[in-house]
DRENKELO-230540 format. One line per 3 residues: number of its first residue (from 1); for each residue x, y, z of C-alpha. Coordinates in Angstrom, 1 decimal, padded with zeros to 4 digits. Layout:
% DRENKELO-230540
NUM> X,Y,Z ~ ...
This chain:
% DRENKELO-230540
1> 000.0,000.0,000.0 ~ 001.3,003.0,-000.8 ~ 001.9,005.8,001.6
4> -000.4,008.9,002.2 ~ 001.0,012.1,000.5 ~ 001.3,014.6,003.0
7> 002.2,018.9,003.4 ~ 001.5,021.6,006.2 ~ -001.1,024.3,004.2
10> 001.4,026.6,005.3 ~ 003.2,025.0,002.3 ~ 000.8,025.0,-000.1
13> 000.0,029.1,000.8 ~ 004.0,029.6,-000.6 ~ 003.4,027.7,-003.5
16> 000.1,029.3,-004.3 ~ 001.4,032.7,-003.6 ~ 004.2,032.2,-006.4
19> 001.7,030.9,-008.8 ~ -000.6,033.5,-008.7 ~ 002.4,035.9,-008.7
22> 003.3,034.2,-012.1 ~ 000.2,035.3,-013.6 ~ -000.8,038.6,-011.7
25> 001.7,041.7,-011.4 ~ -000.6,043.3,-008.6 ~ -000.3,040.6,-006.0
28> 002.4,041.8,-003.5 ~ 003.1,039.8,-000.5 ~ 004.4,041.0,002.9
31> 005.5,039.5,005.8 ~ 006.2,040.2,009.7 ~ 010.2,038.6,009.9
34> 008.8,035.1,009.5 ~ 009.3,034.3,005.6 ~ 010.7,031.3,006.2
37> 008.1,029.9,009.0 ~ 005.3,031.0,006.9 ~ 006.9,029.8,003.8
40> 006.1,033.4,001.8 ~ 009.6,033.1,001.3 ~ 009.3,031.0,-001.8
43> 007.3,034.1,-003.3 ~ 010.6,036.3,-001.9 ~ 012.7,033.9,-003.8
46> 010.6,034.6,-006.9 ~ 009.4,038.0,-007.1 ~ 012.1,039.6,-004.5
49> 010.7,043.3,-006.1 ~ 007.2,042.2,-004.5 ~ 008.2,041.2,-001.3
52> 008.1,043.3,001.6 ~ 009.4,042.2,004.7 ~ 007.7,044.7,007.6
55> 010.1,043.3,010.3 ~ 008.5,042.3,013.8 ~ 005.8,044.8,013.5
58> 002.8,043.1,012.7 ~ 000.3,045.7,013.4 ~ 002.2,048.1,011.0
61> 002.6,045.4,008.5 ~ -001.4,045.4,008.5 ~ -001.5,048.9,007.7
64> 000.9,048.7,004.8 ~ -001.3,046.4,003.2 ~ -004.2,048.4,003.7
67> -002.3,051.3,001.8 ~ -001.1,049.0,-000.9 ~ -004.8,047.7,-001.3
70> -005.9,051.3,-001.7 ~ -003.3,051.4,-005.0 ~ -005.4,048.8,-006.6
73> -002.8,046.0,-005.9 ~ -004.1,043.0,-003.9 ~ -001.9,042.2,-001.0
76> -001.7,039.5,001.0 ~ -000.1,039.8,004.5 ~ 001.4,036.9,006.5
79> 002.4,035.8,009.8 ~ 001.3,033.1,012.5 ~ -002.4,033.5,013.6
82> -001.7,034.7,017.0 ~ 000.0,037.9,015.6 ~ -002.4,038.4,012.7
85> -006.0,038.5,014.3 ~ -004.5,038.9,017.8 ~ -001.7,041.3,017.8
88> -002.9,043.0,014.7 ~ -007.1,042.5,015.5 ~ -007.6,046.9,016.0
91> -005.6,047.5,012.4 ~ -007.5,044.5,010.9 ~ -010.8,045.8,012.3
94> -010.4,049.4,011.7 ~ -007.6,049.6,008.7 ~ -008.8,046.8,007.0
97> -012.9,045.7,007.7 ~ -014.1,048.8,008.7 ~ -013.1,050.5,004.6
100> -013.6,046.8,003.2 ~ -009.9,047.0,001.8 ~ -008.9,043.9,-001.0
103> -006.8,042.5,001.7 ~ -006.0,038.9,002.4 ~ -004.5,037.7,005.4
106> -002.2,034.6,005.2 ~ -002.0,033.6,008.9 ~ 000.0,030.1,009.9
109> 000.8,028.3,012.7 ~ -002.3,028.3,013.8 ~ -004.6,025.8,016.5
112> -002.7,023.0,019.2 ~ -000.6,021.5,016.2 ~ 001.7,024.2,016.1
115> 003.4,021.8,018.6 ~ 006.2,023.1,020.7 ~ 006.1,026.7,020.2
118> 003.2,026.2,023.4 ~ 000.4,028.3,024.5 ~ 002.1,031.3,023.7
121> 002.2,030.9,019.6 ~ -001.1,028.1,019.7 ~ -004.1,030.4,018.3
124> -007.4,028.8,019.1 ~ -009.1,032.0,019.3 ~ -008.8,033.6,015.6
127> -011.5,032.0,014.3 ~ -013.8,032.9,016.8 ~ -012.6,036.8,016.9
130> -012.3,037.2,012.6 ~ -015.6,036.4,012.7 ~ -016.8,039.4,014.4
133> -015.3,041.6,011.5 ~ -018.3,042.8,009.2 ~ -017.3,041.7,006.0
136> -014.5,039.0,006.8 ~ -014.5,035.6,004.7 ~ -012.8,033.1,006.6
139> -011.4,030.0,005.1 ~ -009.8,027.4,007.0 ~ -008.4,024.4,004.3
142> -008.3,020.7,004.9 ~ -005.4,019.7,003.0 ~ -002.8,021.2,000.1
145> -005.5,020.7,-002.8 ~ -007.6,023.2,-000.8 ~ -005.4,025.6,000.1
148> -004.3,026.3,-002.9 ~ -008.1,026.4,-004.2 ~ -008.7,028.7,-001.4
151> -005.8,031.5,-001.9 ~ -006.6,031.6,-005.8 ~ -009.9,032.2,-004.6
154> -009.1,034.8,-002.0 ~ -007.0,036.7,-004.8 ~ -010.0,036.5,-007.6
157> -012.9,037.7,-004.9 ~ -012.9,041.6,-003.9 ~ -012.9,042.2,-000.3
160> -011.0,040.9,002.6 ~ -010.2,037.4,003.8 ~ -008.9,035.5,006.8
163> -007.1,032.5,005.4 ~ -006.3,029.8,008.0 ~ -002.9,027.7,007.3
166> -001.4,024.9,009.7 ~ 002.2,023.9,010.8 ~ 002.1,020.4,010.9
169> 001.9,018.3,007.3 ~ -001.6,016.8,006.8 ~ -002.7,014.0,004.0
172> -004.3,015.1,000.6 ~ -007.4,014.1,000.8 ~ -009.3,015.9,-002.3
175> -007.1,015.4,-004.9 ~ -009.9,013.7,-007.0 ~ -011.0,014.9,-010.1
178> -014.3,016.0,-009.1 ~ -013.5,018.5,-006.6 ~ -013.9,022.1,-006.4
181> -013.6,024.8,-004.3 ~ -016.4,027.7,-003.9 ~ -016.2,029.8,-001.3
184> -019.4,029.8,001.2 ~ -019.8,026.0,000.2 ~ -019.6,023.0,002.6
187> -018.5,020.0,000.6 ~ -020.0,016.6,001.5 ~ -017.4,014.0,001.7
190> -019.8,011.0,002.9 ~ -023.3,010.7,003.1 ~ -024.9,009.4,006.1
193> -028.1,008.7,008.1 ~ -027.7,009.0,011.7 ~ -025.4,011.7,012.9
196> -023.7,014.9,010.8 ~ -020.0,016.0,011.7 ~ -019.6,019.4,010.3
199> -015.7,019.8,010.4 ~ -012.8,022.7,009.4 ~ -008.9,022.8,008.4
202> -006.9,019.1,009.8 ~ -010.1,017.7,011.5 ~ -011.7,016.9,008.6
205> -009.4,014.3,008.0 ~ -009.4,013.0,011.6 ~ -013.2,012.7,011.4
208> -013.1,010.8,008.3 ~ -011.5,008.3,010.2 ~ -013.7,008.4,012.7
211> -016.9,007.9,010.5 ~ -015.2,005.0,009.5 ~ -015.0,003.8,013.2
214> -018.2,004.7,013.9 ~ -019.7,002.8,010.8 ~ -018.3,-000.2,012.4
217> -020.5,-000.2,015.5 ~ -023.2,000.7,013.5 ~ -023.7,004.8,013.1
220> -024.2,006.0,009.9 ~ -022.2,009.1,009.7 ~ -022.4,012.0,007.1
223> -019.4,014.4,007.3 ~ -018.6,017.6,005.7 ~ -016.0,019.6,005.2
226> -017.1,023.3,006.2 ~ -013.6,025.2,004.4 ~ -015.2,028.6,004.7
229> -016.6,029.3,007.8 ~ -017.9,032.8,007.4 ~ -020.2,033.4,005.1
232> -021.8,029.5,006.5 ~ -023.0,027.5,004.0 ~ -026.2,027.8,006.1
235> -028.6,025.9,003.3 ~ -026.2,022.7,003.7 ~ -025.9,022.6,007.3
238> -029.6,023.0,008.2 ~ -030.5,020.6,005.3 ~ -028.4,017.7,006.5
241> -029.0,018.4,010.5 ~ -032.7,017.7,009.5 ~ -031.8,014.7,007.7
244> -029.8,012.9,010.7 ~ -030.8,015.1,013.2 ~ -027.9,014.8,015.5
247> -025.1,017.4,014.8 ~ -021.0,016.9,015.6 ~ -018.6,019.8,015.1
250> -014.7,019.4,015.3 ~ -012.2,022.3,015.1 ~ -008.7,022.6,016.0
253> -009.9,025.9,018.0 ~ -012.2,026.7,020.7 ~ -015.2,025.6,021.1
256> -015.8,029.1,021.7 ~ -017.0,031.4,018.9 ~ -015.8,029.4,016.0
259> -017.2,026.5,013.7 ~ -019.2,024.9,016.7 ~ -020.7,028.8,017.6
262> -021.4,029.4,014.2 ~ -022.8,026.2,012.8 ~ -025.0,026.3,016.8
265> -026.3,030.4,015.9 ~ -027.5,028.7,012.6 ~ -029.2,025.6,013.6
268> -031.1,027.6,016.6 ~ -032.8,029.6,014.3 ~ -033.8,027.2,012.0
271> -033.6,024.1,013.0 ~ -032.7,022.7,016.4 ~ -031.4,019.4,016.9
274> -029.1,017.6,019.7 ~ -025.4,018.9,019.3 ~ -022.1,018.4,020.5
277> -018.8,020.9,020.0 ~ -015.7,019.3,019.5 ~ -012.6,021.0,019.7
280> -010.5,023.0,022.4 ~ -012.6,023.4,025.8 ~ -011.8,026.9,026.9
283> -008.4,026.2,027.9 ~ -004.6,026.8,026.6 ~ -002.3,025.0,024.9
286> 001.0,023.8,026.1 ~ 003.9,022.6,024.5 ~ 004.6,019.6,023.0
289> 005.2,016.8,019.8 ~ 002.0,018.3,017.6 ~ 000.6,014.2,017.2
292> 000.5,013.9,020.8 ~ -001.3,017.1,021.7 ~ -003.6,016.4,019.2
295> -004.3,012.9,021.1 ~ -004.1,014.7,024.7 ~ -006.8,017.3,023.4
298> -009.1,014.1,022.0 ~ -008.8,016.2,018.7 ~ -007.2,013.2,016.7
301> -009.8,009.9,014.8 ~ -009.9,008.2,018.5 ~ -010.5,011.2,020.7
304> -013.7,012.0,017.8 ~ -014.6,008.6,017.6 ~ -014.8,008.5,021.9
307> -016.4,011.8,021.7 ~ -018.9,011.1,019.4 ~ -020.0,007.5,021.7
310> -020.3,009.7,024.5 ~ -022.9,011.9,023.0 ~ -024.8,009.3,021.3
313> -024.6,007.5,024.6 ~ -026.5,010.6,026.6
């Protein structure tokens, strides 16, 4: 059998960056000191005369871009998710949502698998605080197919856009011939009868697995992959939570304010079914081996798969 081809998104956001850069003279990329972490450095390499490195200023690097958007270039700033929409939240909600600047946001390293780096550098809260931006798309990809699909999309649609990357390499799993990427649309990977798991970014992988566990004691599982989690792809959610009527969310993120609080505000006003929120329970990180926090946070197939009993167990 062969083995599973696997790269962090932060990857595929460098790759897709010089792409796009290939074909578009107004993309400019800029970066807070950390090229080479969030891999924008392969666009340095490439289009050094589009590059700007802002230093370890985050907030300011926010600010250029919102200049540079006002040029009619479409920049796309980058640095790990705790600086971008925590550091940088006032520039990004006043410099950038408030005007509805063309600017994209390339943040890394973000959820419990950025591993070692520990509470300090483990964002579980950027979901949950982009989304209170008027006007912010957020996209959070599964694997490399997606997030390159997502920052091609991010470039072609006017406006800005949180886009969610990862540290830690993750399998492909949509590189069939049948996908496609549309921003505001949840993509059914497996159809099911008796439970839904809505999932975002590296978890929708890890409950694929777990469907797969589940099916063996019985539970037919449907699970989607929600990519873009603001605008909700509303019509899909409350479609299949009235066809199983049991509703499962997993997130590398808190529980708090992101894919479980936005798929919940959606469901109870329009249709309310039994729910359970799977992700990080209002706690920090710590450091350690990514894999093995994933386990210790019951974010990983087995901690979704015992997760999921317990609920069905209630």
């Amino acid at each position: 059998m062969s083995e599973v081809k696997k790269i962090a998104t932060r990857e595929s956001y460098g790759n897709a960056l010089v792409e796009l850069g290939k074909e578009h003279d107004n993309l400019v990329v800029l970066d807070a000191d950390l090229a080479a972490a969030t891999k924008t450095g392969i666009f340095k390499d490439a289009f050094p005369e589009r590059h700007i490195d802002c230093g370890i200023a985050e907030s300011n690097m926010v600010g250029v871009a919102a200049g540079i958007a006002t040029t009619g270039k479409v920049p796309f700033c980058s640095t790990f998710a705790m600086f971008a929409a925590g550091r940088a939240f006032e520039q990004v909600r006043n410099s950038v949502g408030y005007p509805h600047l063309n600017v994209k946001i390339g943040a890394t390293h973000a959820g419990i698998s950025v591993g070692e780096d520990g509470a300090t550098h483990q964002c579980n809260e950027d979901i949950a605080l982009m989304r209170t931006i008027p006007g912010m798309t957020i996209i959070n990809p599964s694997d490399d197919v997606e997030a390159r699909a997502a920052v091609k999309a991010a470039y072609e649609m006017d406006g800005p856009v949180y886009l969610r990357f990862g540290r830690l390499a993750v399998p492909v799993i949509n590189d069939n011939a049948d996908y496609k990427f549309e921003i505001g649309k949840g993509i059914v990977l497996k159809e099911g009868t008796d439970l839904t798991i809505f999932a975002t970014g590296l978890e929708v992988n890890e409950s694929l697995q777990a469907a797969e566990m589940l099916e063996k004691d019985g539970v037919s599982v449907e699970v989607i992959n929600i990519h873009t989690i603001k605008p909700l792809d509303v019509d899909l959610v409350v479609k299949s939570a009235r066809k199983t009527k049991k509703v499962v969310t997993v997130e590398e993120h808190s529980v708090i304010g992101g894919l479980g609080g936005a798929v919940a505000e959606a469901l109870m006003e329009n249709e309310p079914v039994p729910m359970k929120r799977i992700g990080v329970y209002d706690t920090f990180g710590e450091s350690g081996p990514a894999v093995e926090l994933l386990k210790k946070y019951r974010l990983d197939a087995q901690g979704i798969y015992e997760q999921v009993k317990e609920f069905l167990n209630k």
